[in-house]
Each structure stands twice: as structure tokens, then as C-alpha cells.
N, C-alpha and C positions, 0 to 999 in steps of 0.2 A: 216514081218513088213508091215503095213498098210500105204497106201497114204497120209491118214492123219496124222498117225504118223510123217513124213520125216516131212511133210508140219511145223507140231506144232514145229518139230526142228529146220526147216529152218528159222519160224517164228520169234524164242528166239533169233538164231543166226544174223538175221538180225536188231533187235532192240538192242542187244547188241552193232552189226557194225556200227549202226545207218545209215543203208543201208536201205533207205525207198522204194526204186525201187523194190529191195527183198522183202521186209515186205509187202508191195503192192502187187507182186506177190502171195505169202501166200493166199489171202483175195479173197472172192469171189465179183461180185461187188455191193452185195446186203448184206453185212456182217451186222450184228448187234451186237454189243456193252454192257454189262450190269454189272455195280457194284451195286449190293443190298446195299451192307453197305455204300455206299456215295448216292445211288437214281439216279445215273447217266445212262443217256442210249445215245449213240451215232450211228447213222444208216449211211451206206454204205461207200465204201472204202475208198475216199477220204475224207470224216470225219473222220473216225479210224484213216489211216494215219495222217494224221494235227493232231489231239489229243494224239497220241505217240508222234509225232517227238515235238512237244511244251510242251511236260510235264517236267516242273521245272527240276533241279538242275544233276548233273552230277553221275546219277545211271550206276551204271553198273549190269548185270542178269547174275545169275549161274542157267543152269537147273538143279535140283537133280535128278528129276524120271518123268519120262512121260510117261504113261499106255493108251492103244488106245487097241482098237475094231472099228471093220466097221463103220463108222458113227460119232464114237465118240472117245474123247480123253480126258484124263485130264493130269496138269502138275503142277508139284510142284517145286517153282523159290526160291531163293533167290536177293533180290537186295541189294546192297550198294548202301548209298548214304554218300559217308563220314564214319562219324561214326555209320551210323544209319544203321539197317540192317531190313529187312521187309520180310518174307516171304507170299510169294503170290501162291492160288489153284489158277488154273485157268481151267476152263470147257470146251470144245471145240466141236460144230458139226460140219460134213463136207459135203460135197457134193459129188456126187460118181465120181467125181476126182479128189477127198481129198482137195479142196480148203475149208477154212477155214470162216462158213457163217453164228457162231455164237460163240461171246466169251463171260462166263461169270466169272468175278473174282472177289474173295475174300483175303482180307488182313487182315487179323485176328491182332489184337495188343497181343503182349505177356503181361502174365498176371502169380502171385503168388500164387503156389497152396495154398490149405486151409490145417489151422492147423491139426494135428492130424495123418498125415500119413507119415511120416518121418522113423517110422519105417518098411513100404513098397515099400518105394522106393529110386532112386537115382537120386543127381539132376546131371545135366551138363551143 
């Protein structure tokens, strides 16, 4: 297991705890920030932090799967927020003491496949 492996787990488990001291920890202090599909970028730790810990309404994160190699990680989240549930990739480089010193995520909206293939597949 990889440094930054732990680190992306500690990462999840700290924003879930809303233990920002941990999450802080995670971050290196020059961390950068990026969701392409909102156009958002947020630079160094004390911004990241403040921008998790003030992000709206009462989520809670499942990790599914989180795959790492030296330098790099990625991780695939589930959140609730209520009834709504959003899964989120998320991209991670590290720094060679696996501090965490670039995230970038993606939250795909579920969507209906196209007619015609029902009889190749299965939904759930």
C-alpha cells in the first residue's frame, strides 16, 4: 500500500468525521483544488479546508474503491445528502510523503441510457 494511499483514506475518513485538523493533515500546504464541471479551483490548505468544512447541507461519504500507484491515486465516493445520493471520482497527486497536493473531482449526474439496448443489458 502506498503513502498516499493511507493518506486518500485518511482523507475520506476525516471529511466524513468532519475532523478538519485530520483533513488538514492529509494536504500538503500548497494543495490545489479543481472541479472541471463547476470551473472551480481552490489553491492551498487553508482554502481547501474552509471549502470542505463550509460546503452546504449534511453529506455524509462512503469510499467504494480507491486505486493508488506511487504519486498518484484515485477514488470513487458515494455521498448522501438526504435523499440525494451523488457519486463522485476523484483524482489525487502526492508528494513523496504521500501528502495530498493535488485534487481533482468529478460528479457525474446519472442519466438514462438510450433506447434500443434492453436487450443487452441489466438495469439496477
Amino acid at each position: 500500500m502506498t503513502r498516499l494511499r493511507r493518506n486518500v483514506e485518511k482523507f475520506w475518513a476525516a471529511a466524513e468525521a468532519r475532523d478538519w485538523e485530520a483533513f488538514a493533515g492529509t494536504l500538503a500546504d500548497d494543495v490545489a483544488y479543481e472541479a472541471p464541471m463547476s470551473r472551480e479551483r481552490v489553491r492551498g490548505r487553508e482554502a481547501y479546508v474552509r471549502f470542505n468544512r463550509e460546503f452546504p447541507g449534511d453529506w455524509h461519504v462512503r469510499v467504494e474503491r480507491v486505486v493508488a500507484e506511487a504519486g498518484e491515486a484515485v477514488s470513487w465516493v458515494r455521498v448522501t445528502d438526504g435523499d440525494d445520493v451523488h457519486v463522485g471520482i476523484s483524482f489525487f497527486r502526492g508528494d513523496g510523503e504521500g501528502r495530498i497536493v493535488a485534487v481533482t473531482d468529478f460528479w457525474p449526474e446519472p442519466y438514462e441510457p438510450p433506447a434500443g439496448r434492453e436487450h443487452l443489458t441489466e438495469r439496477y
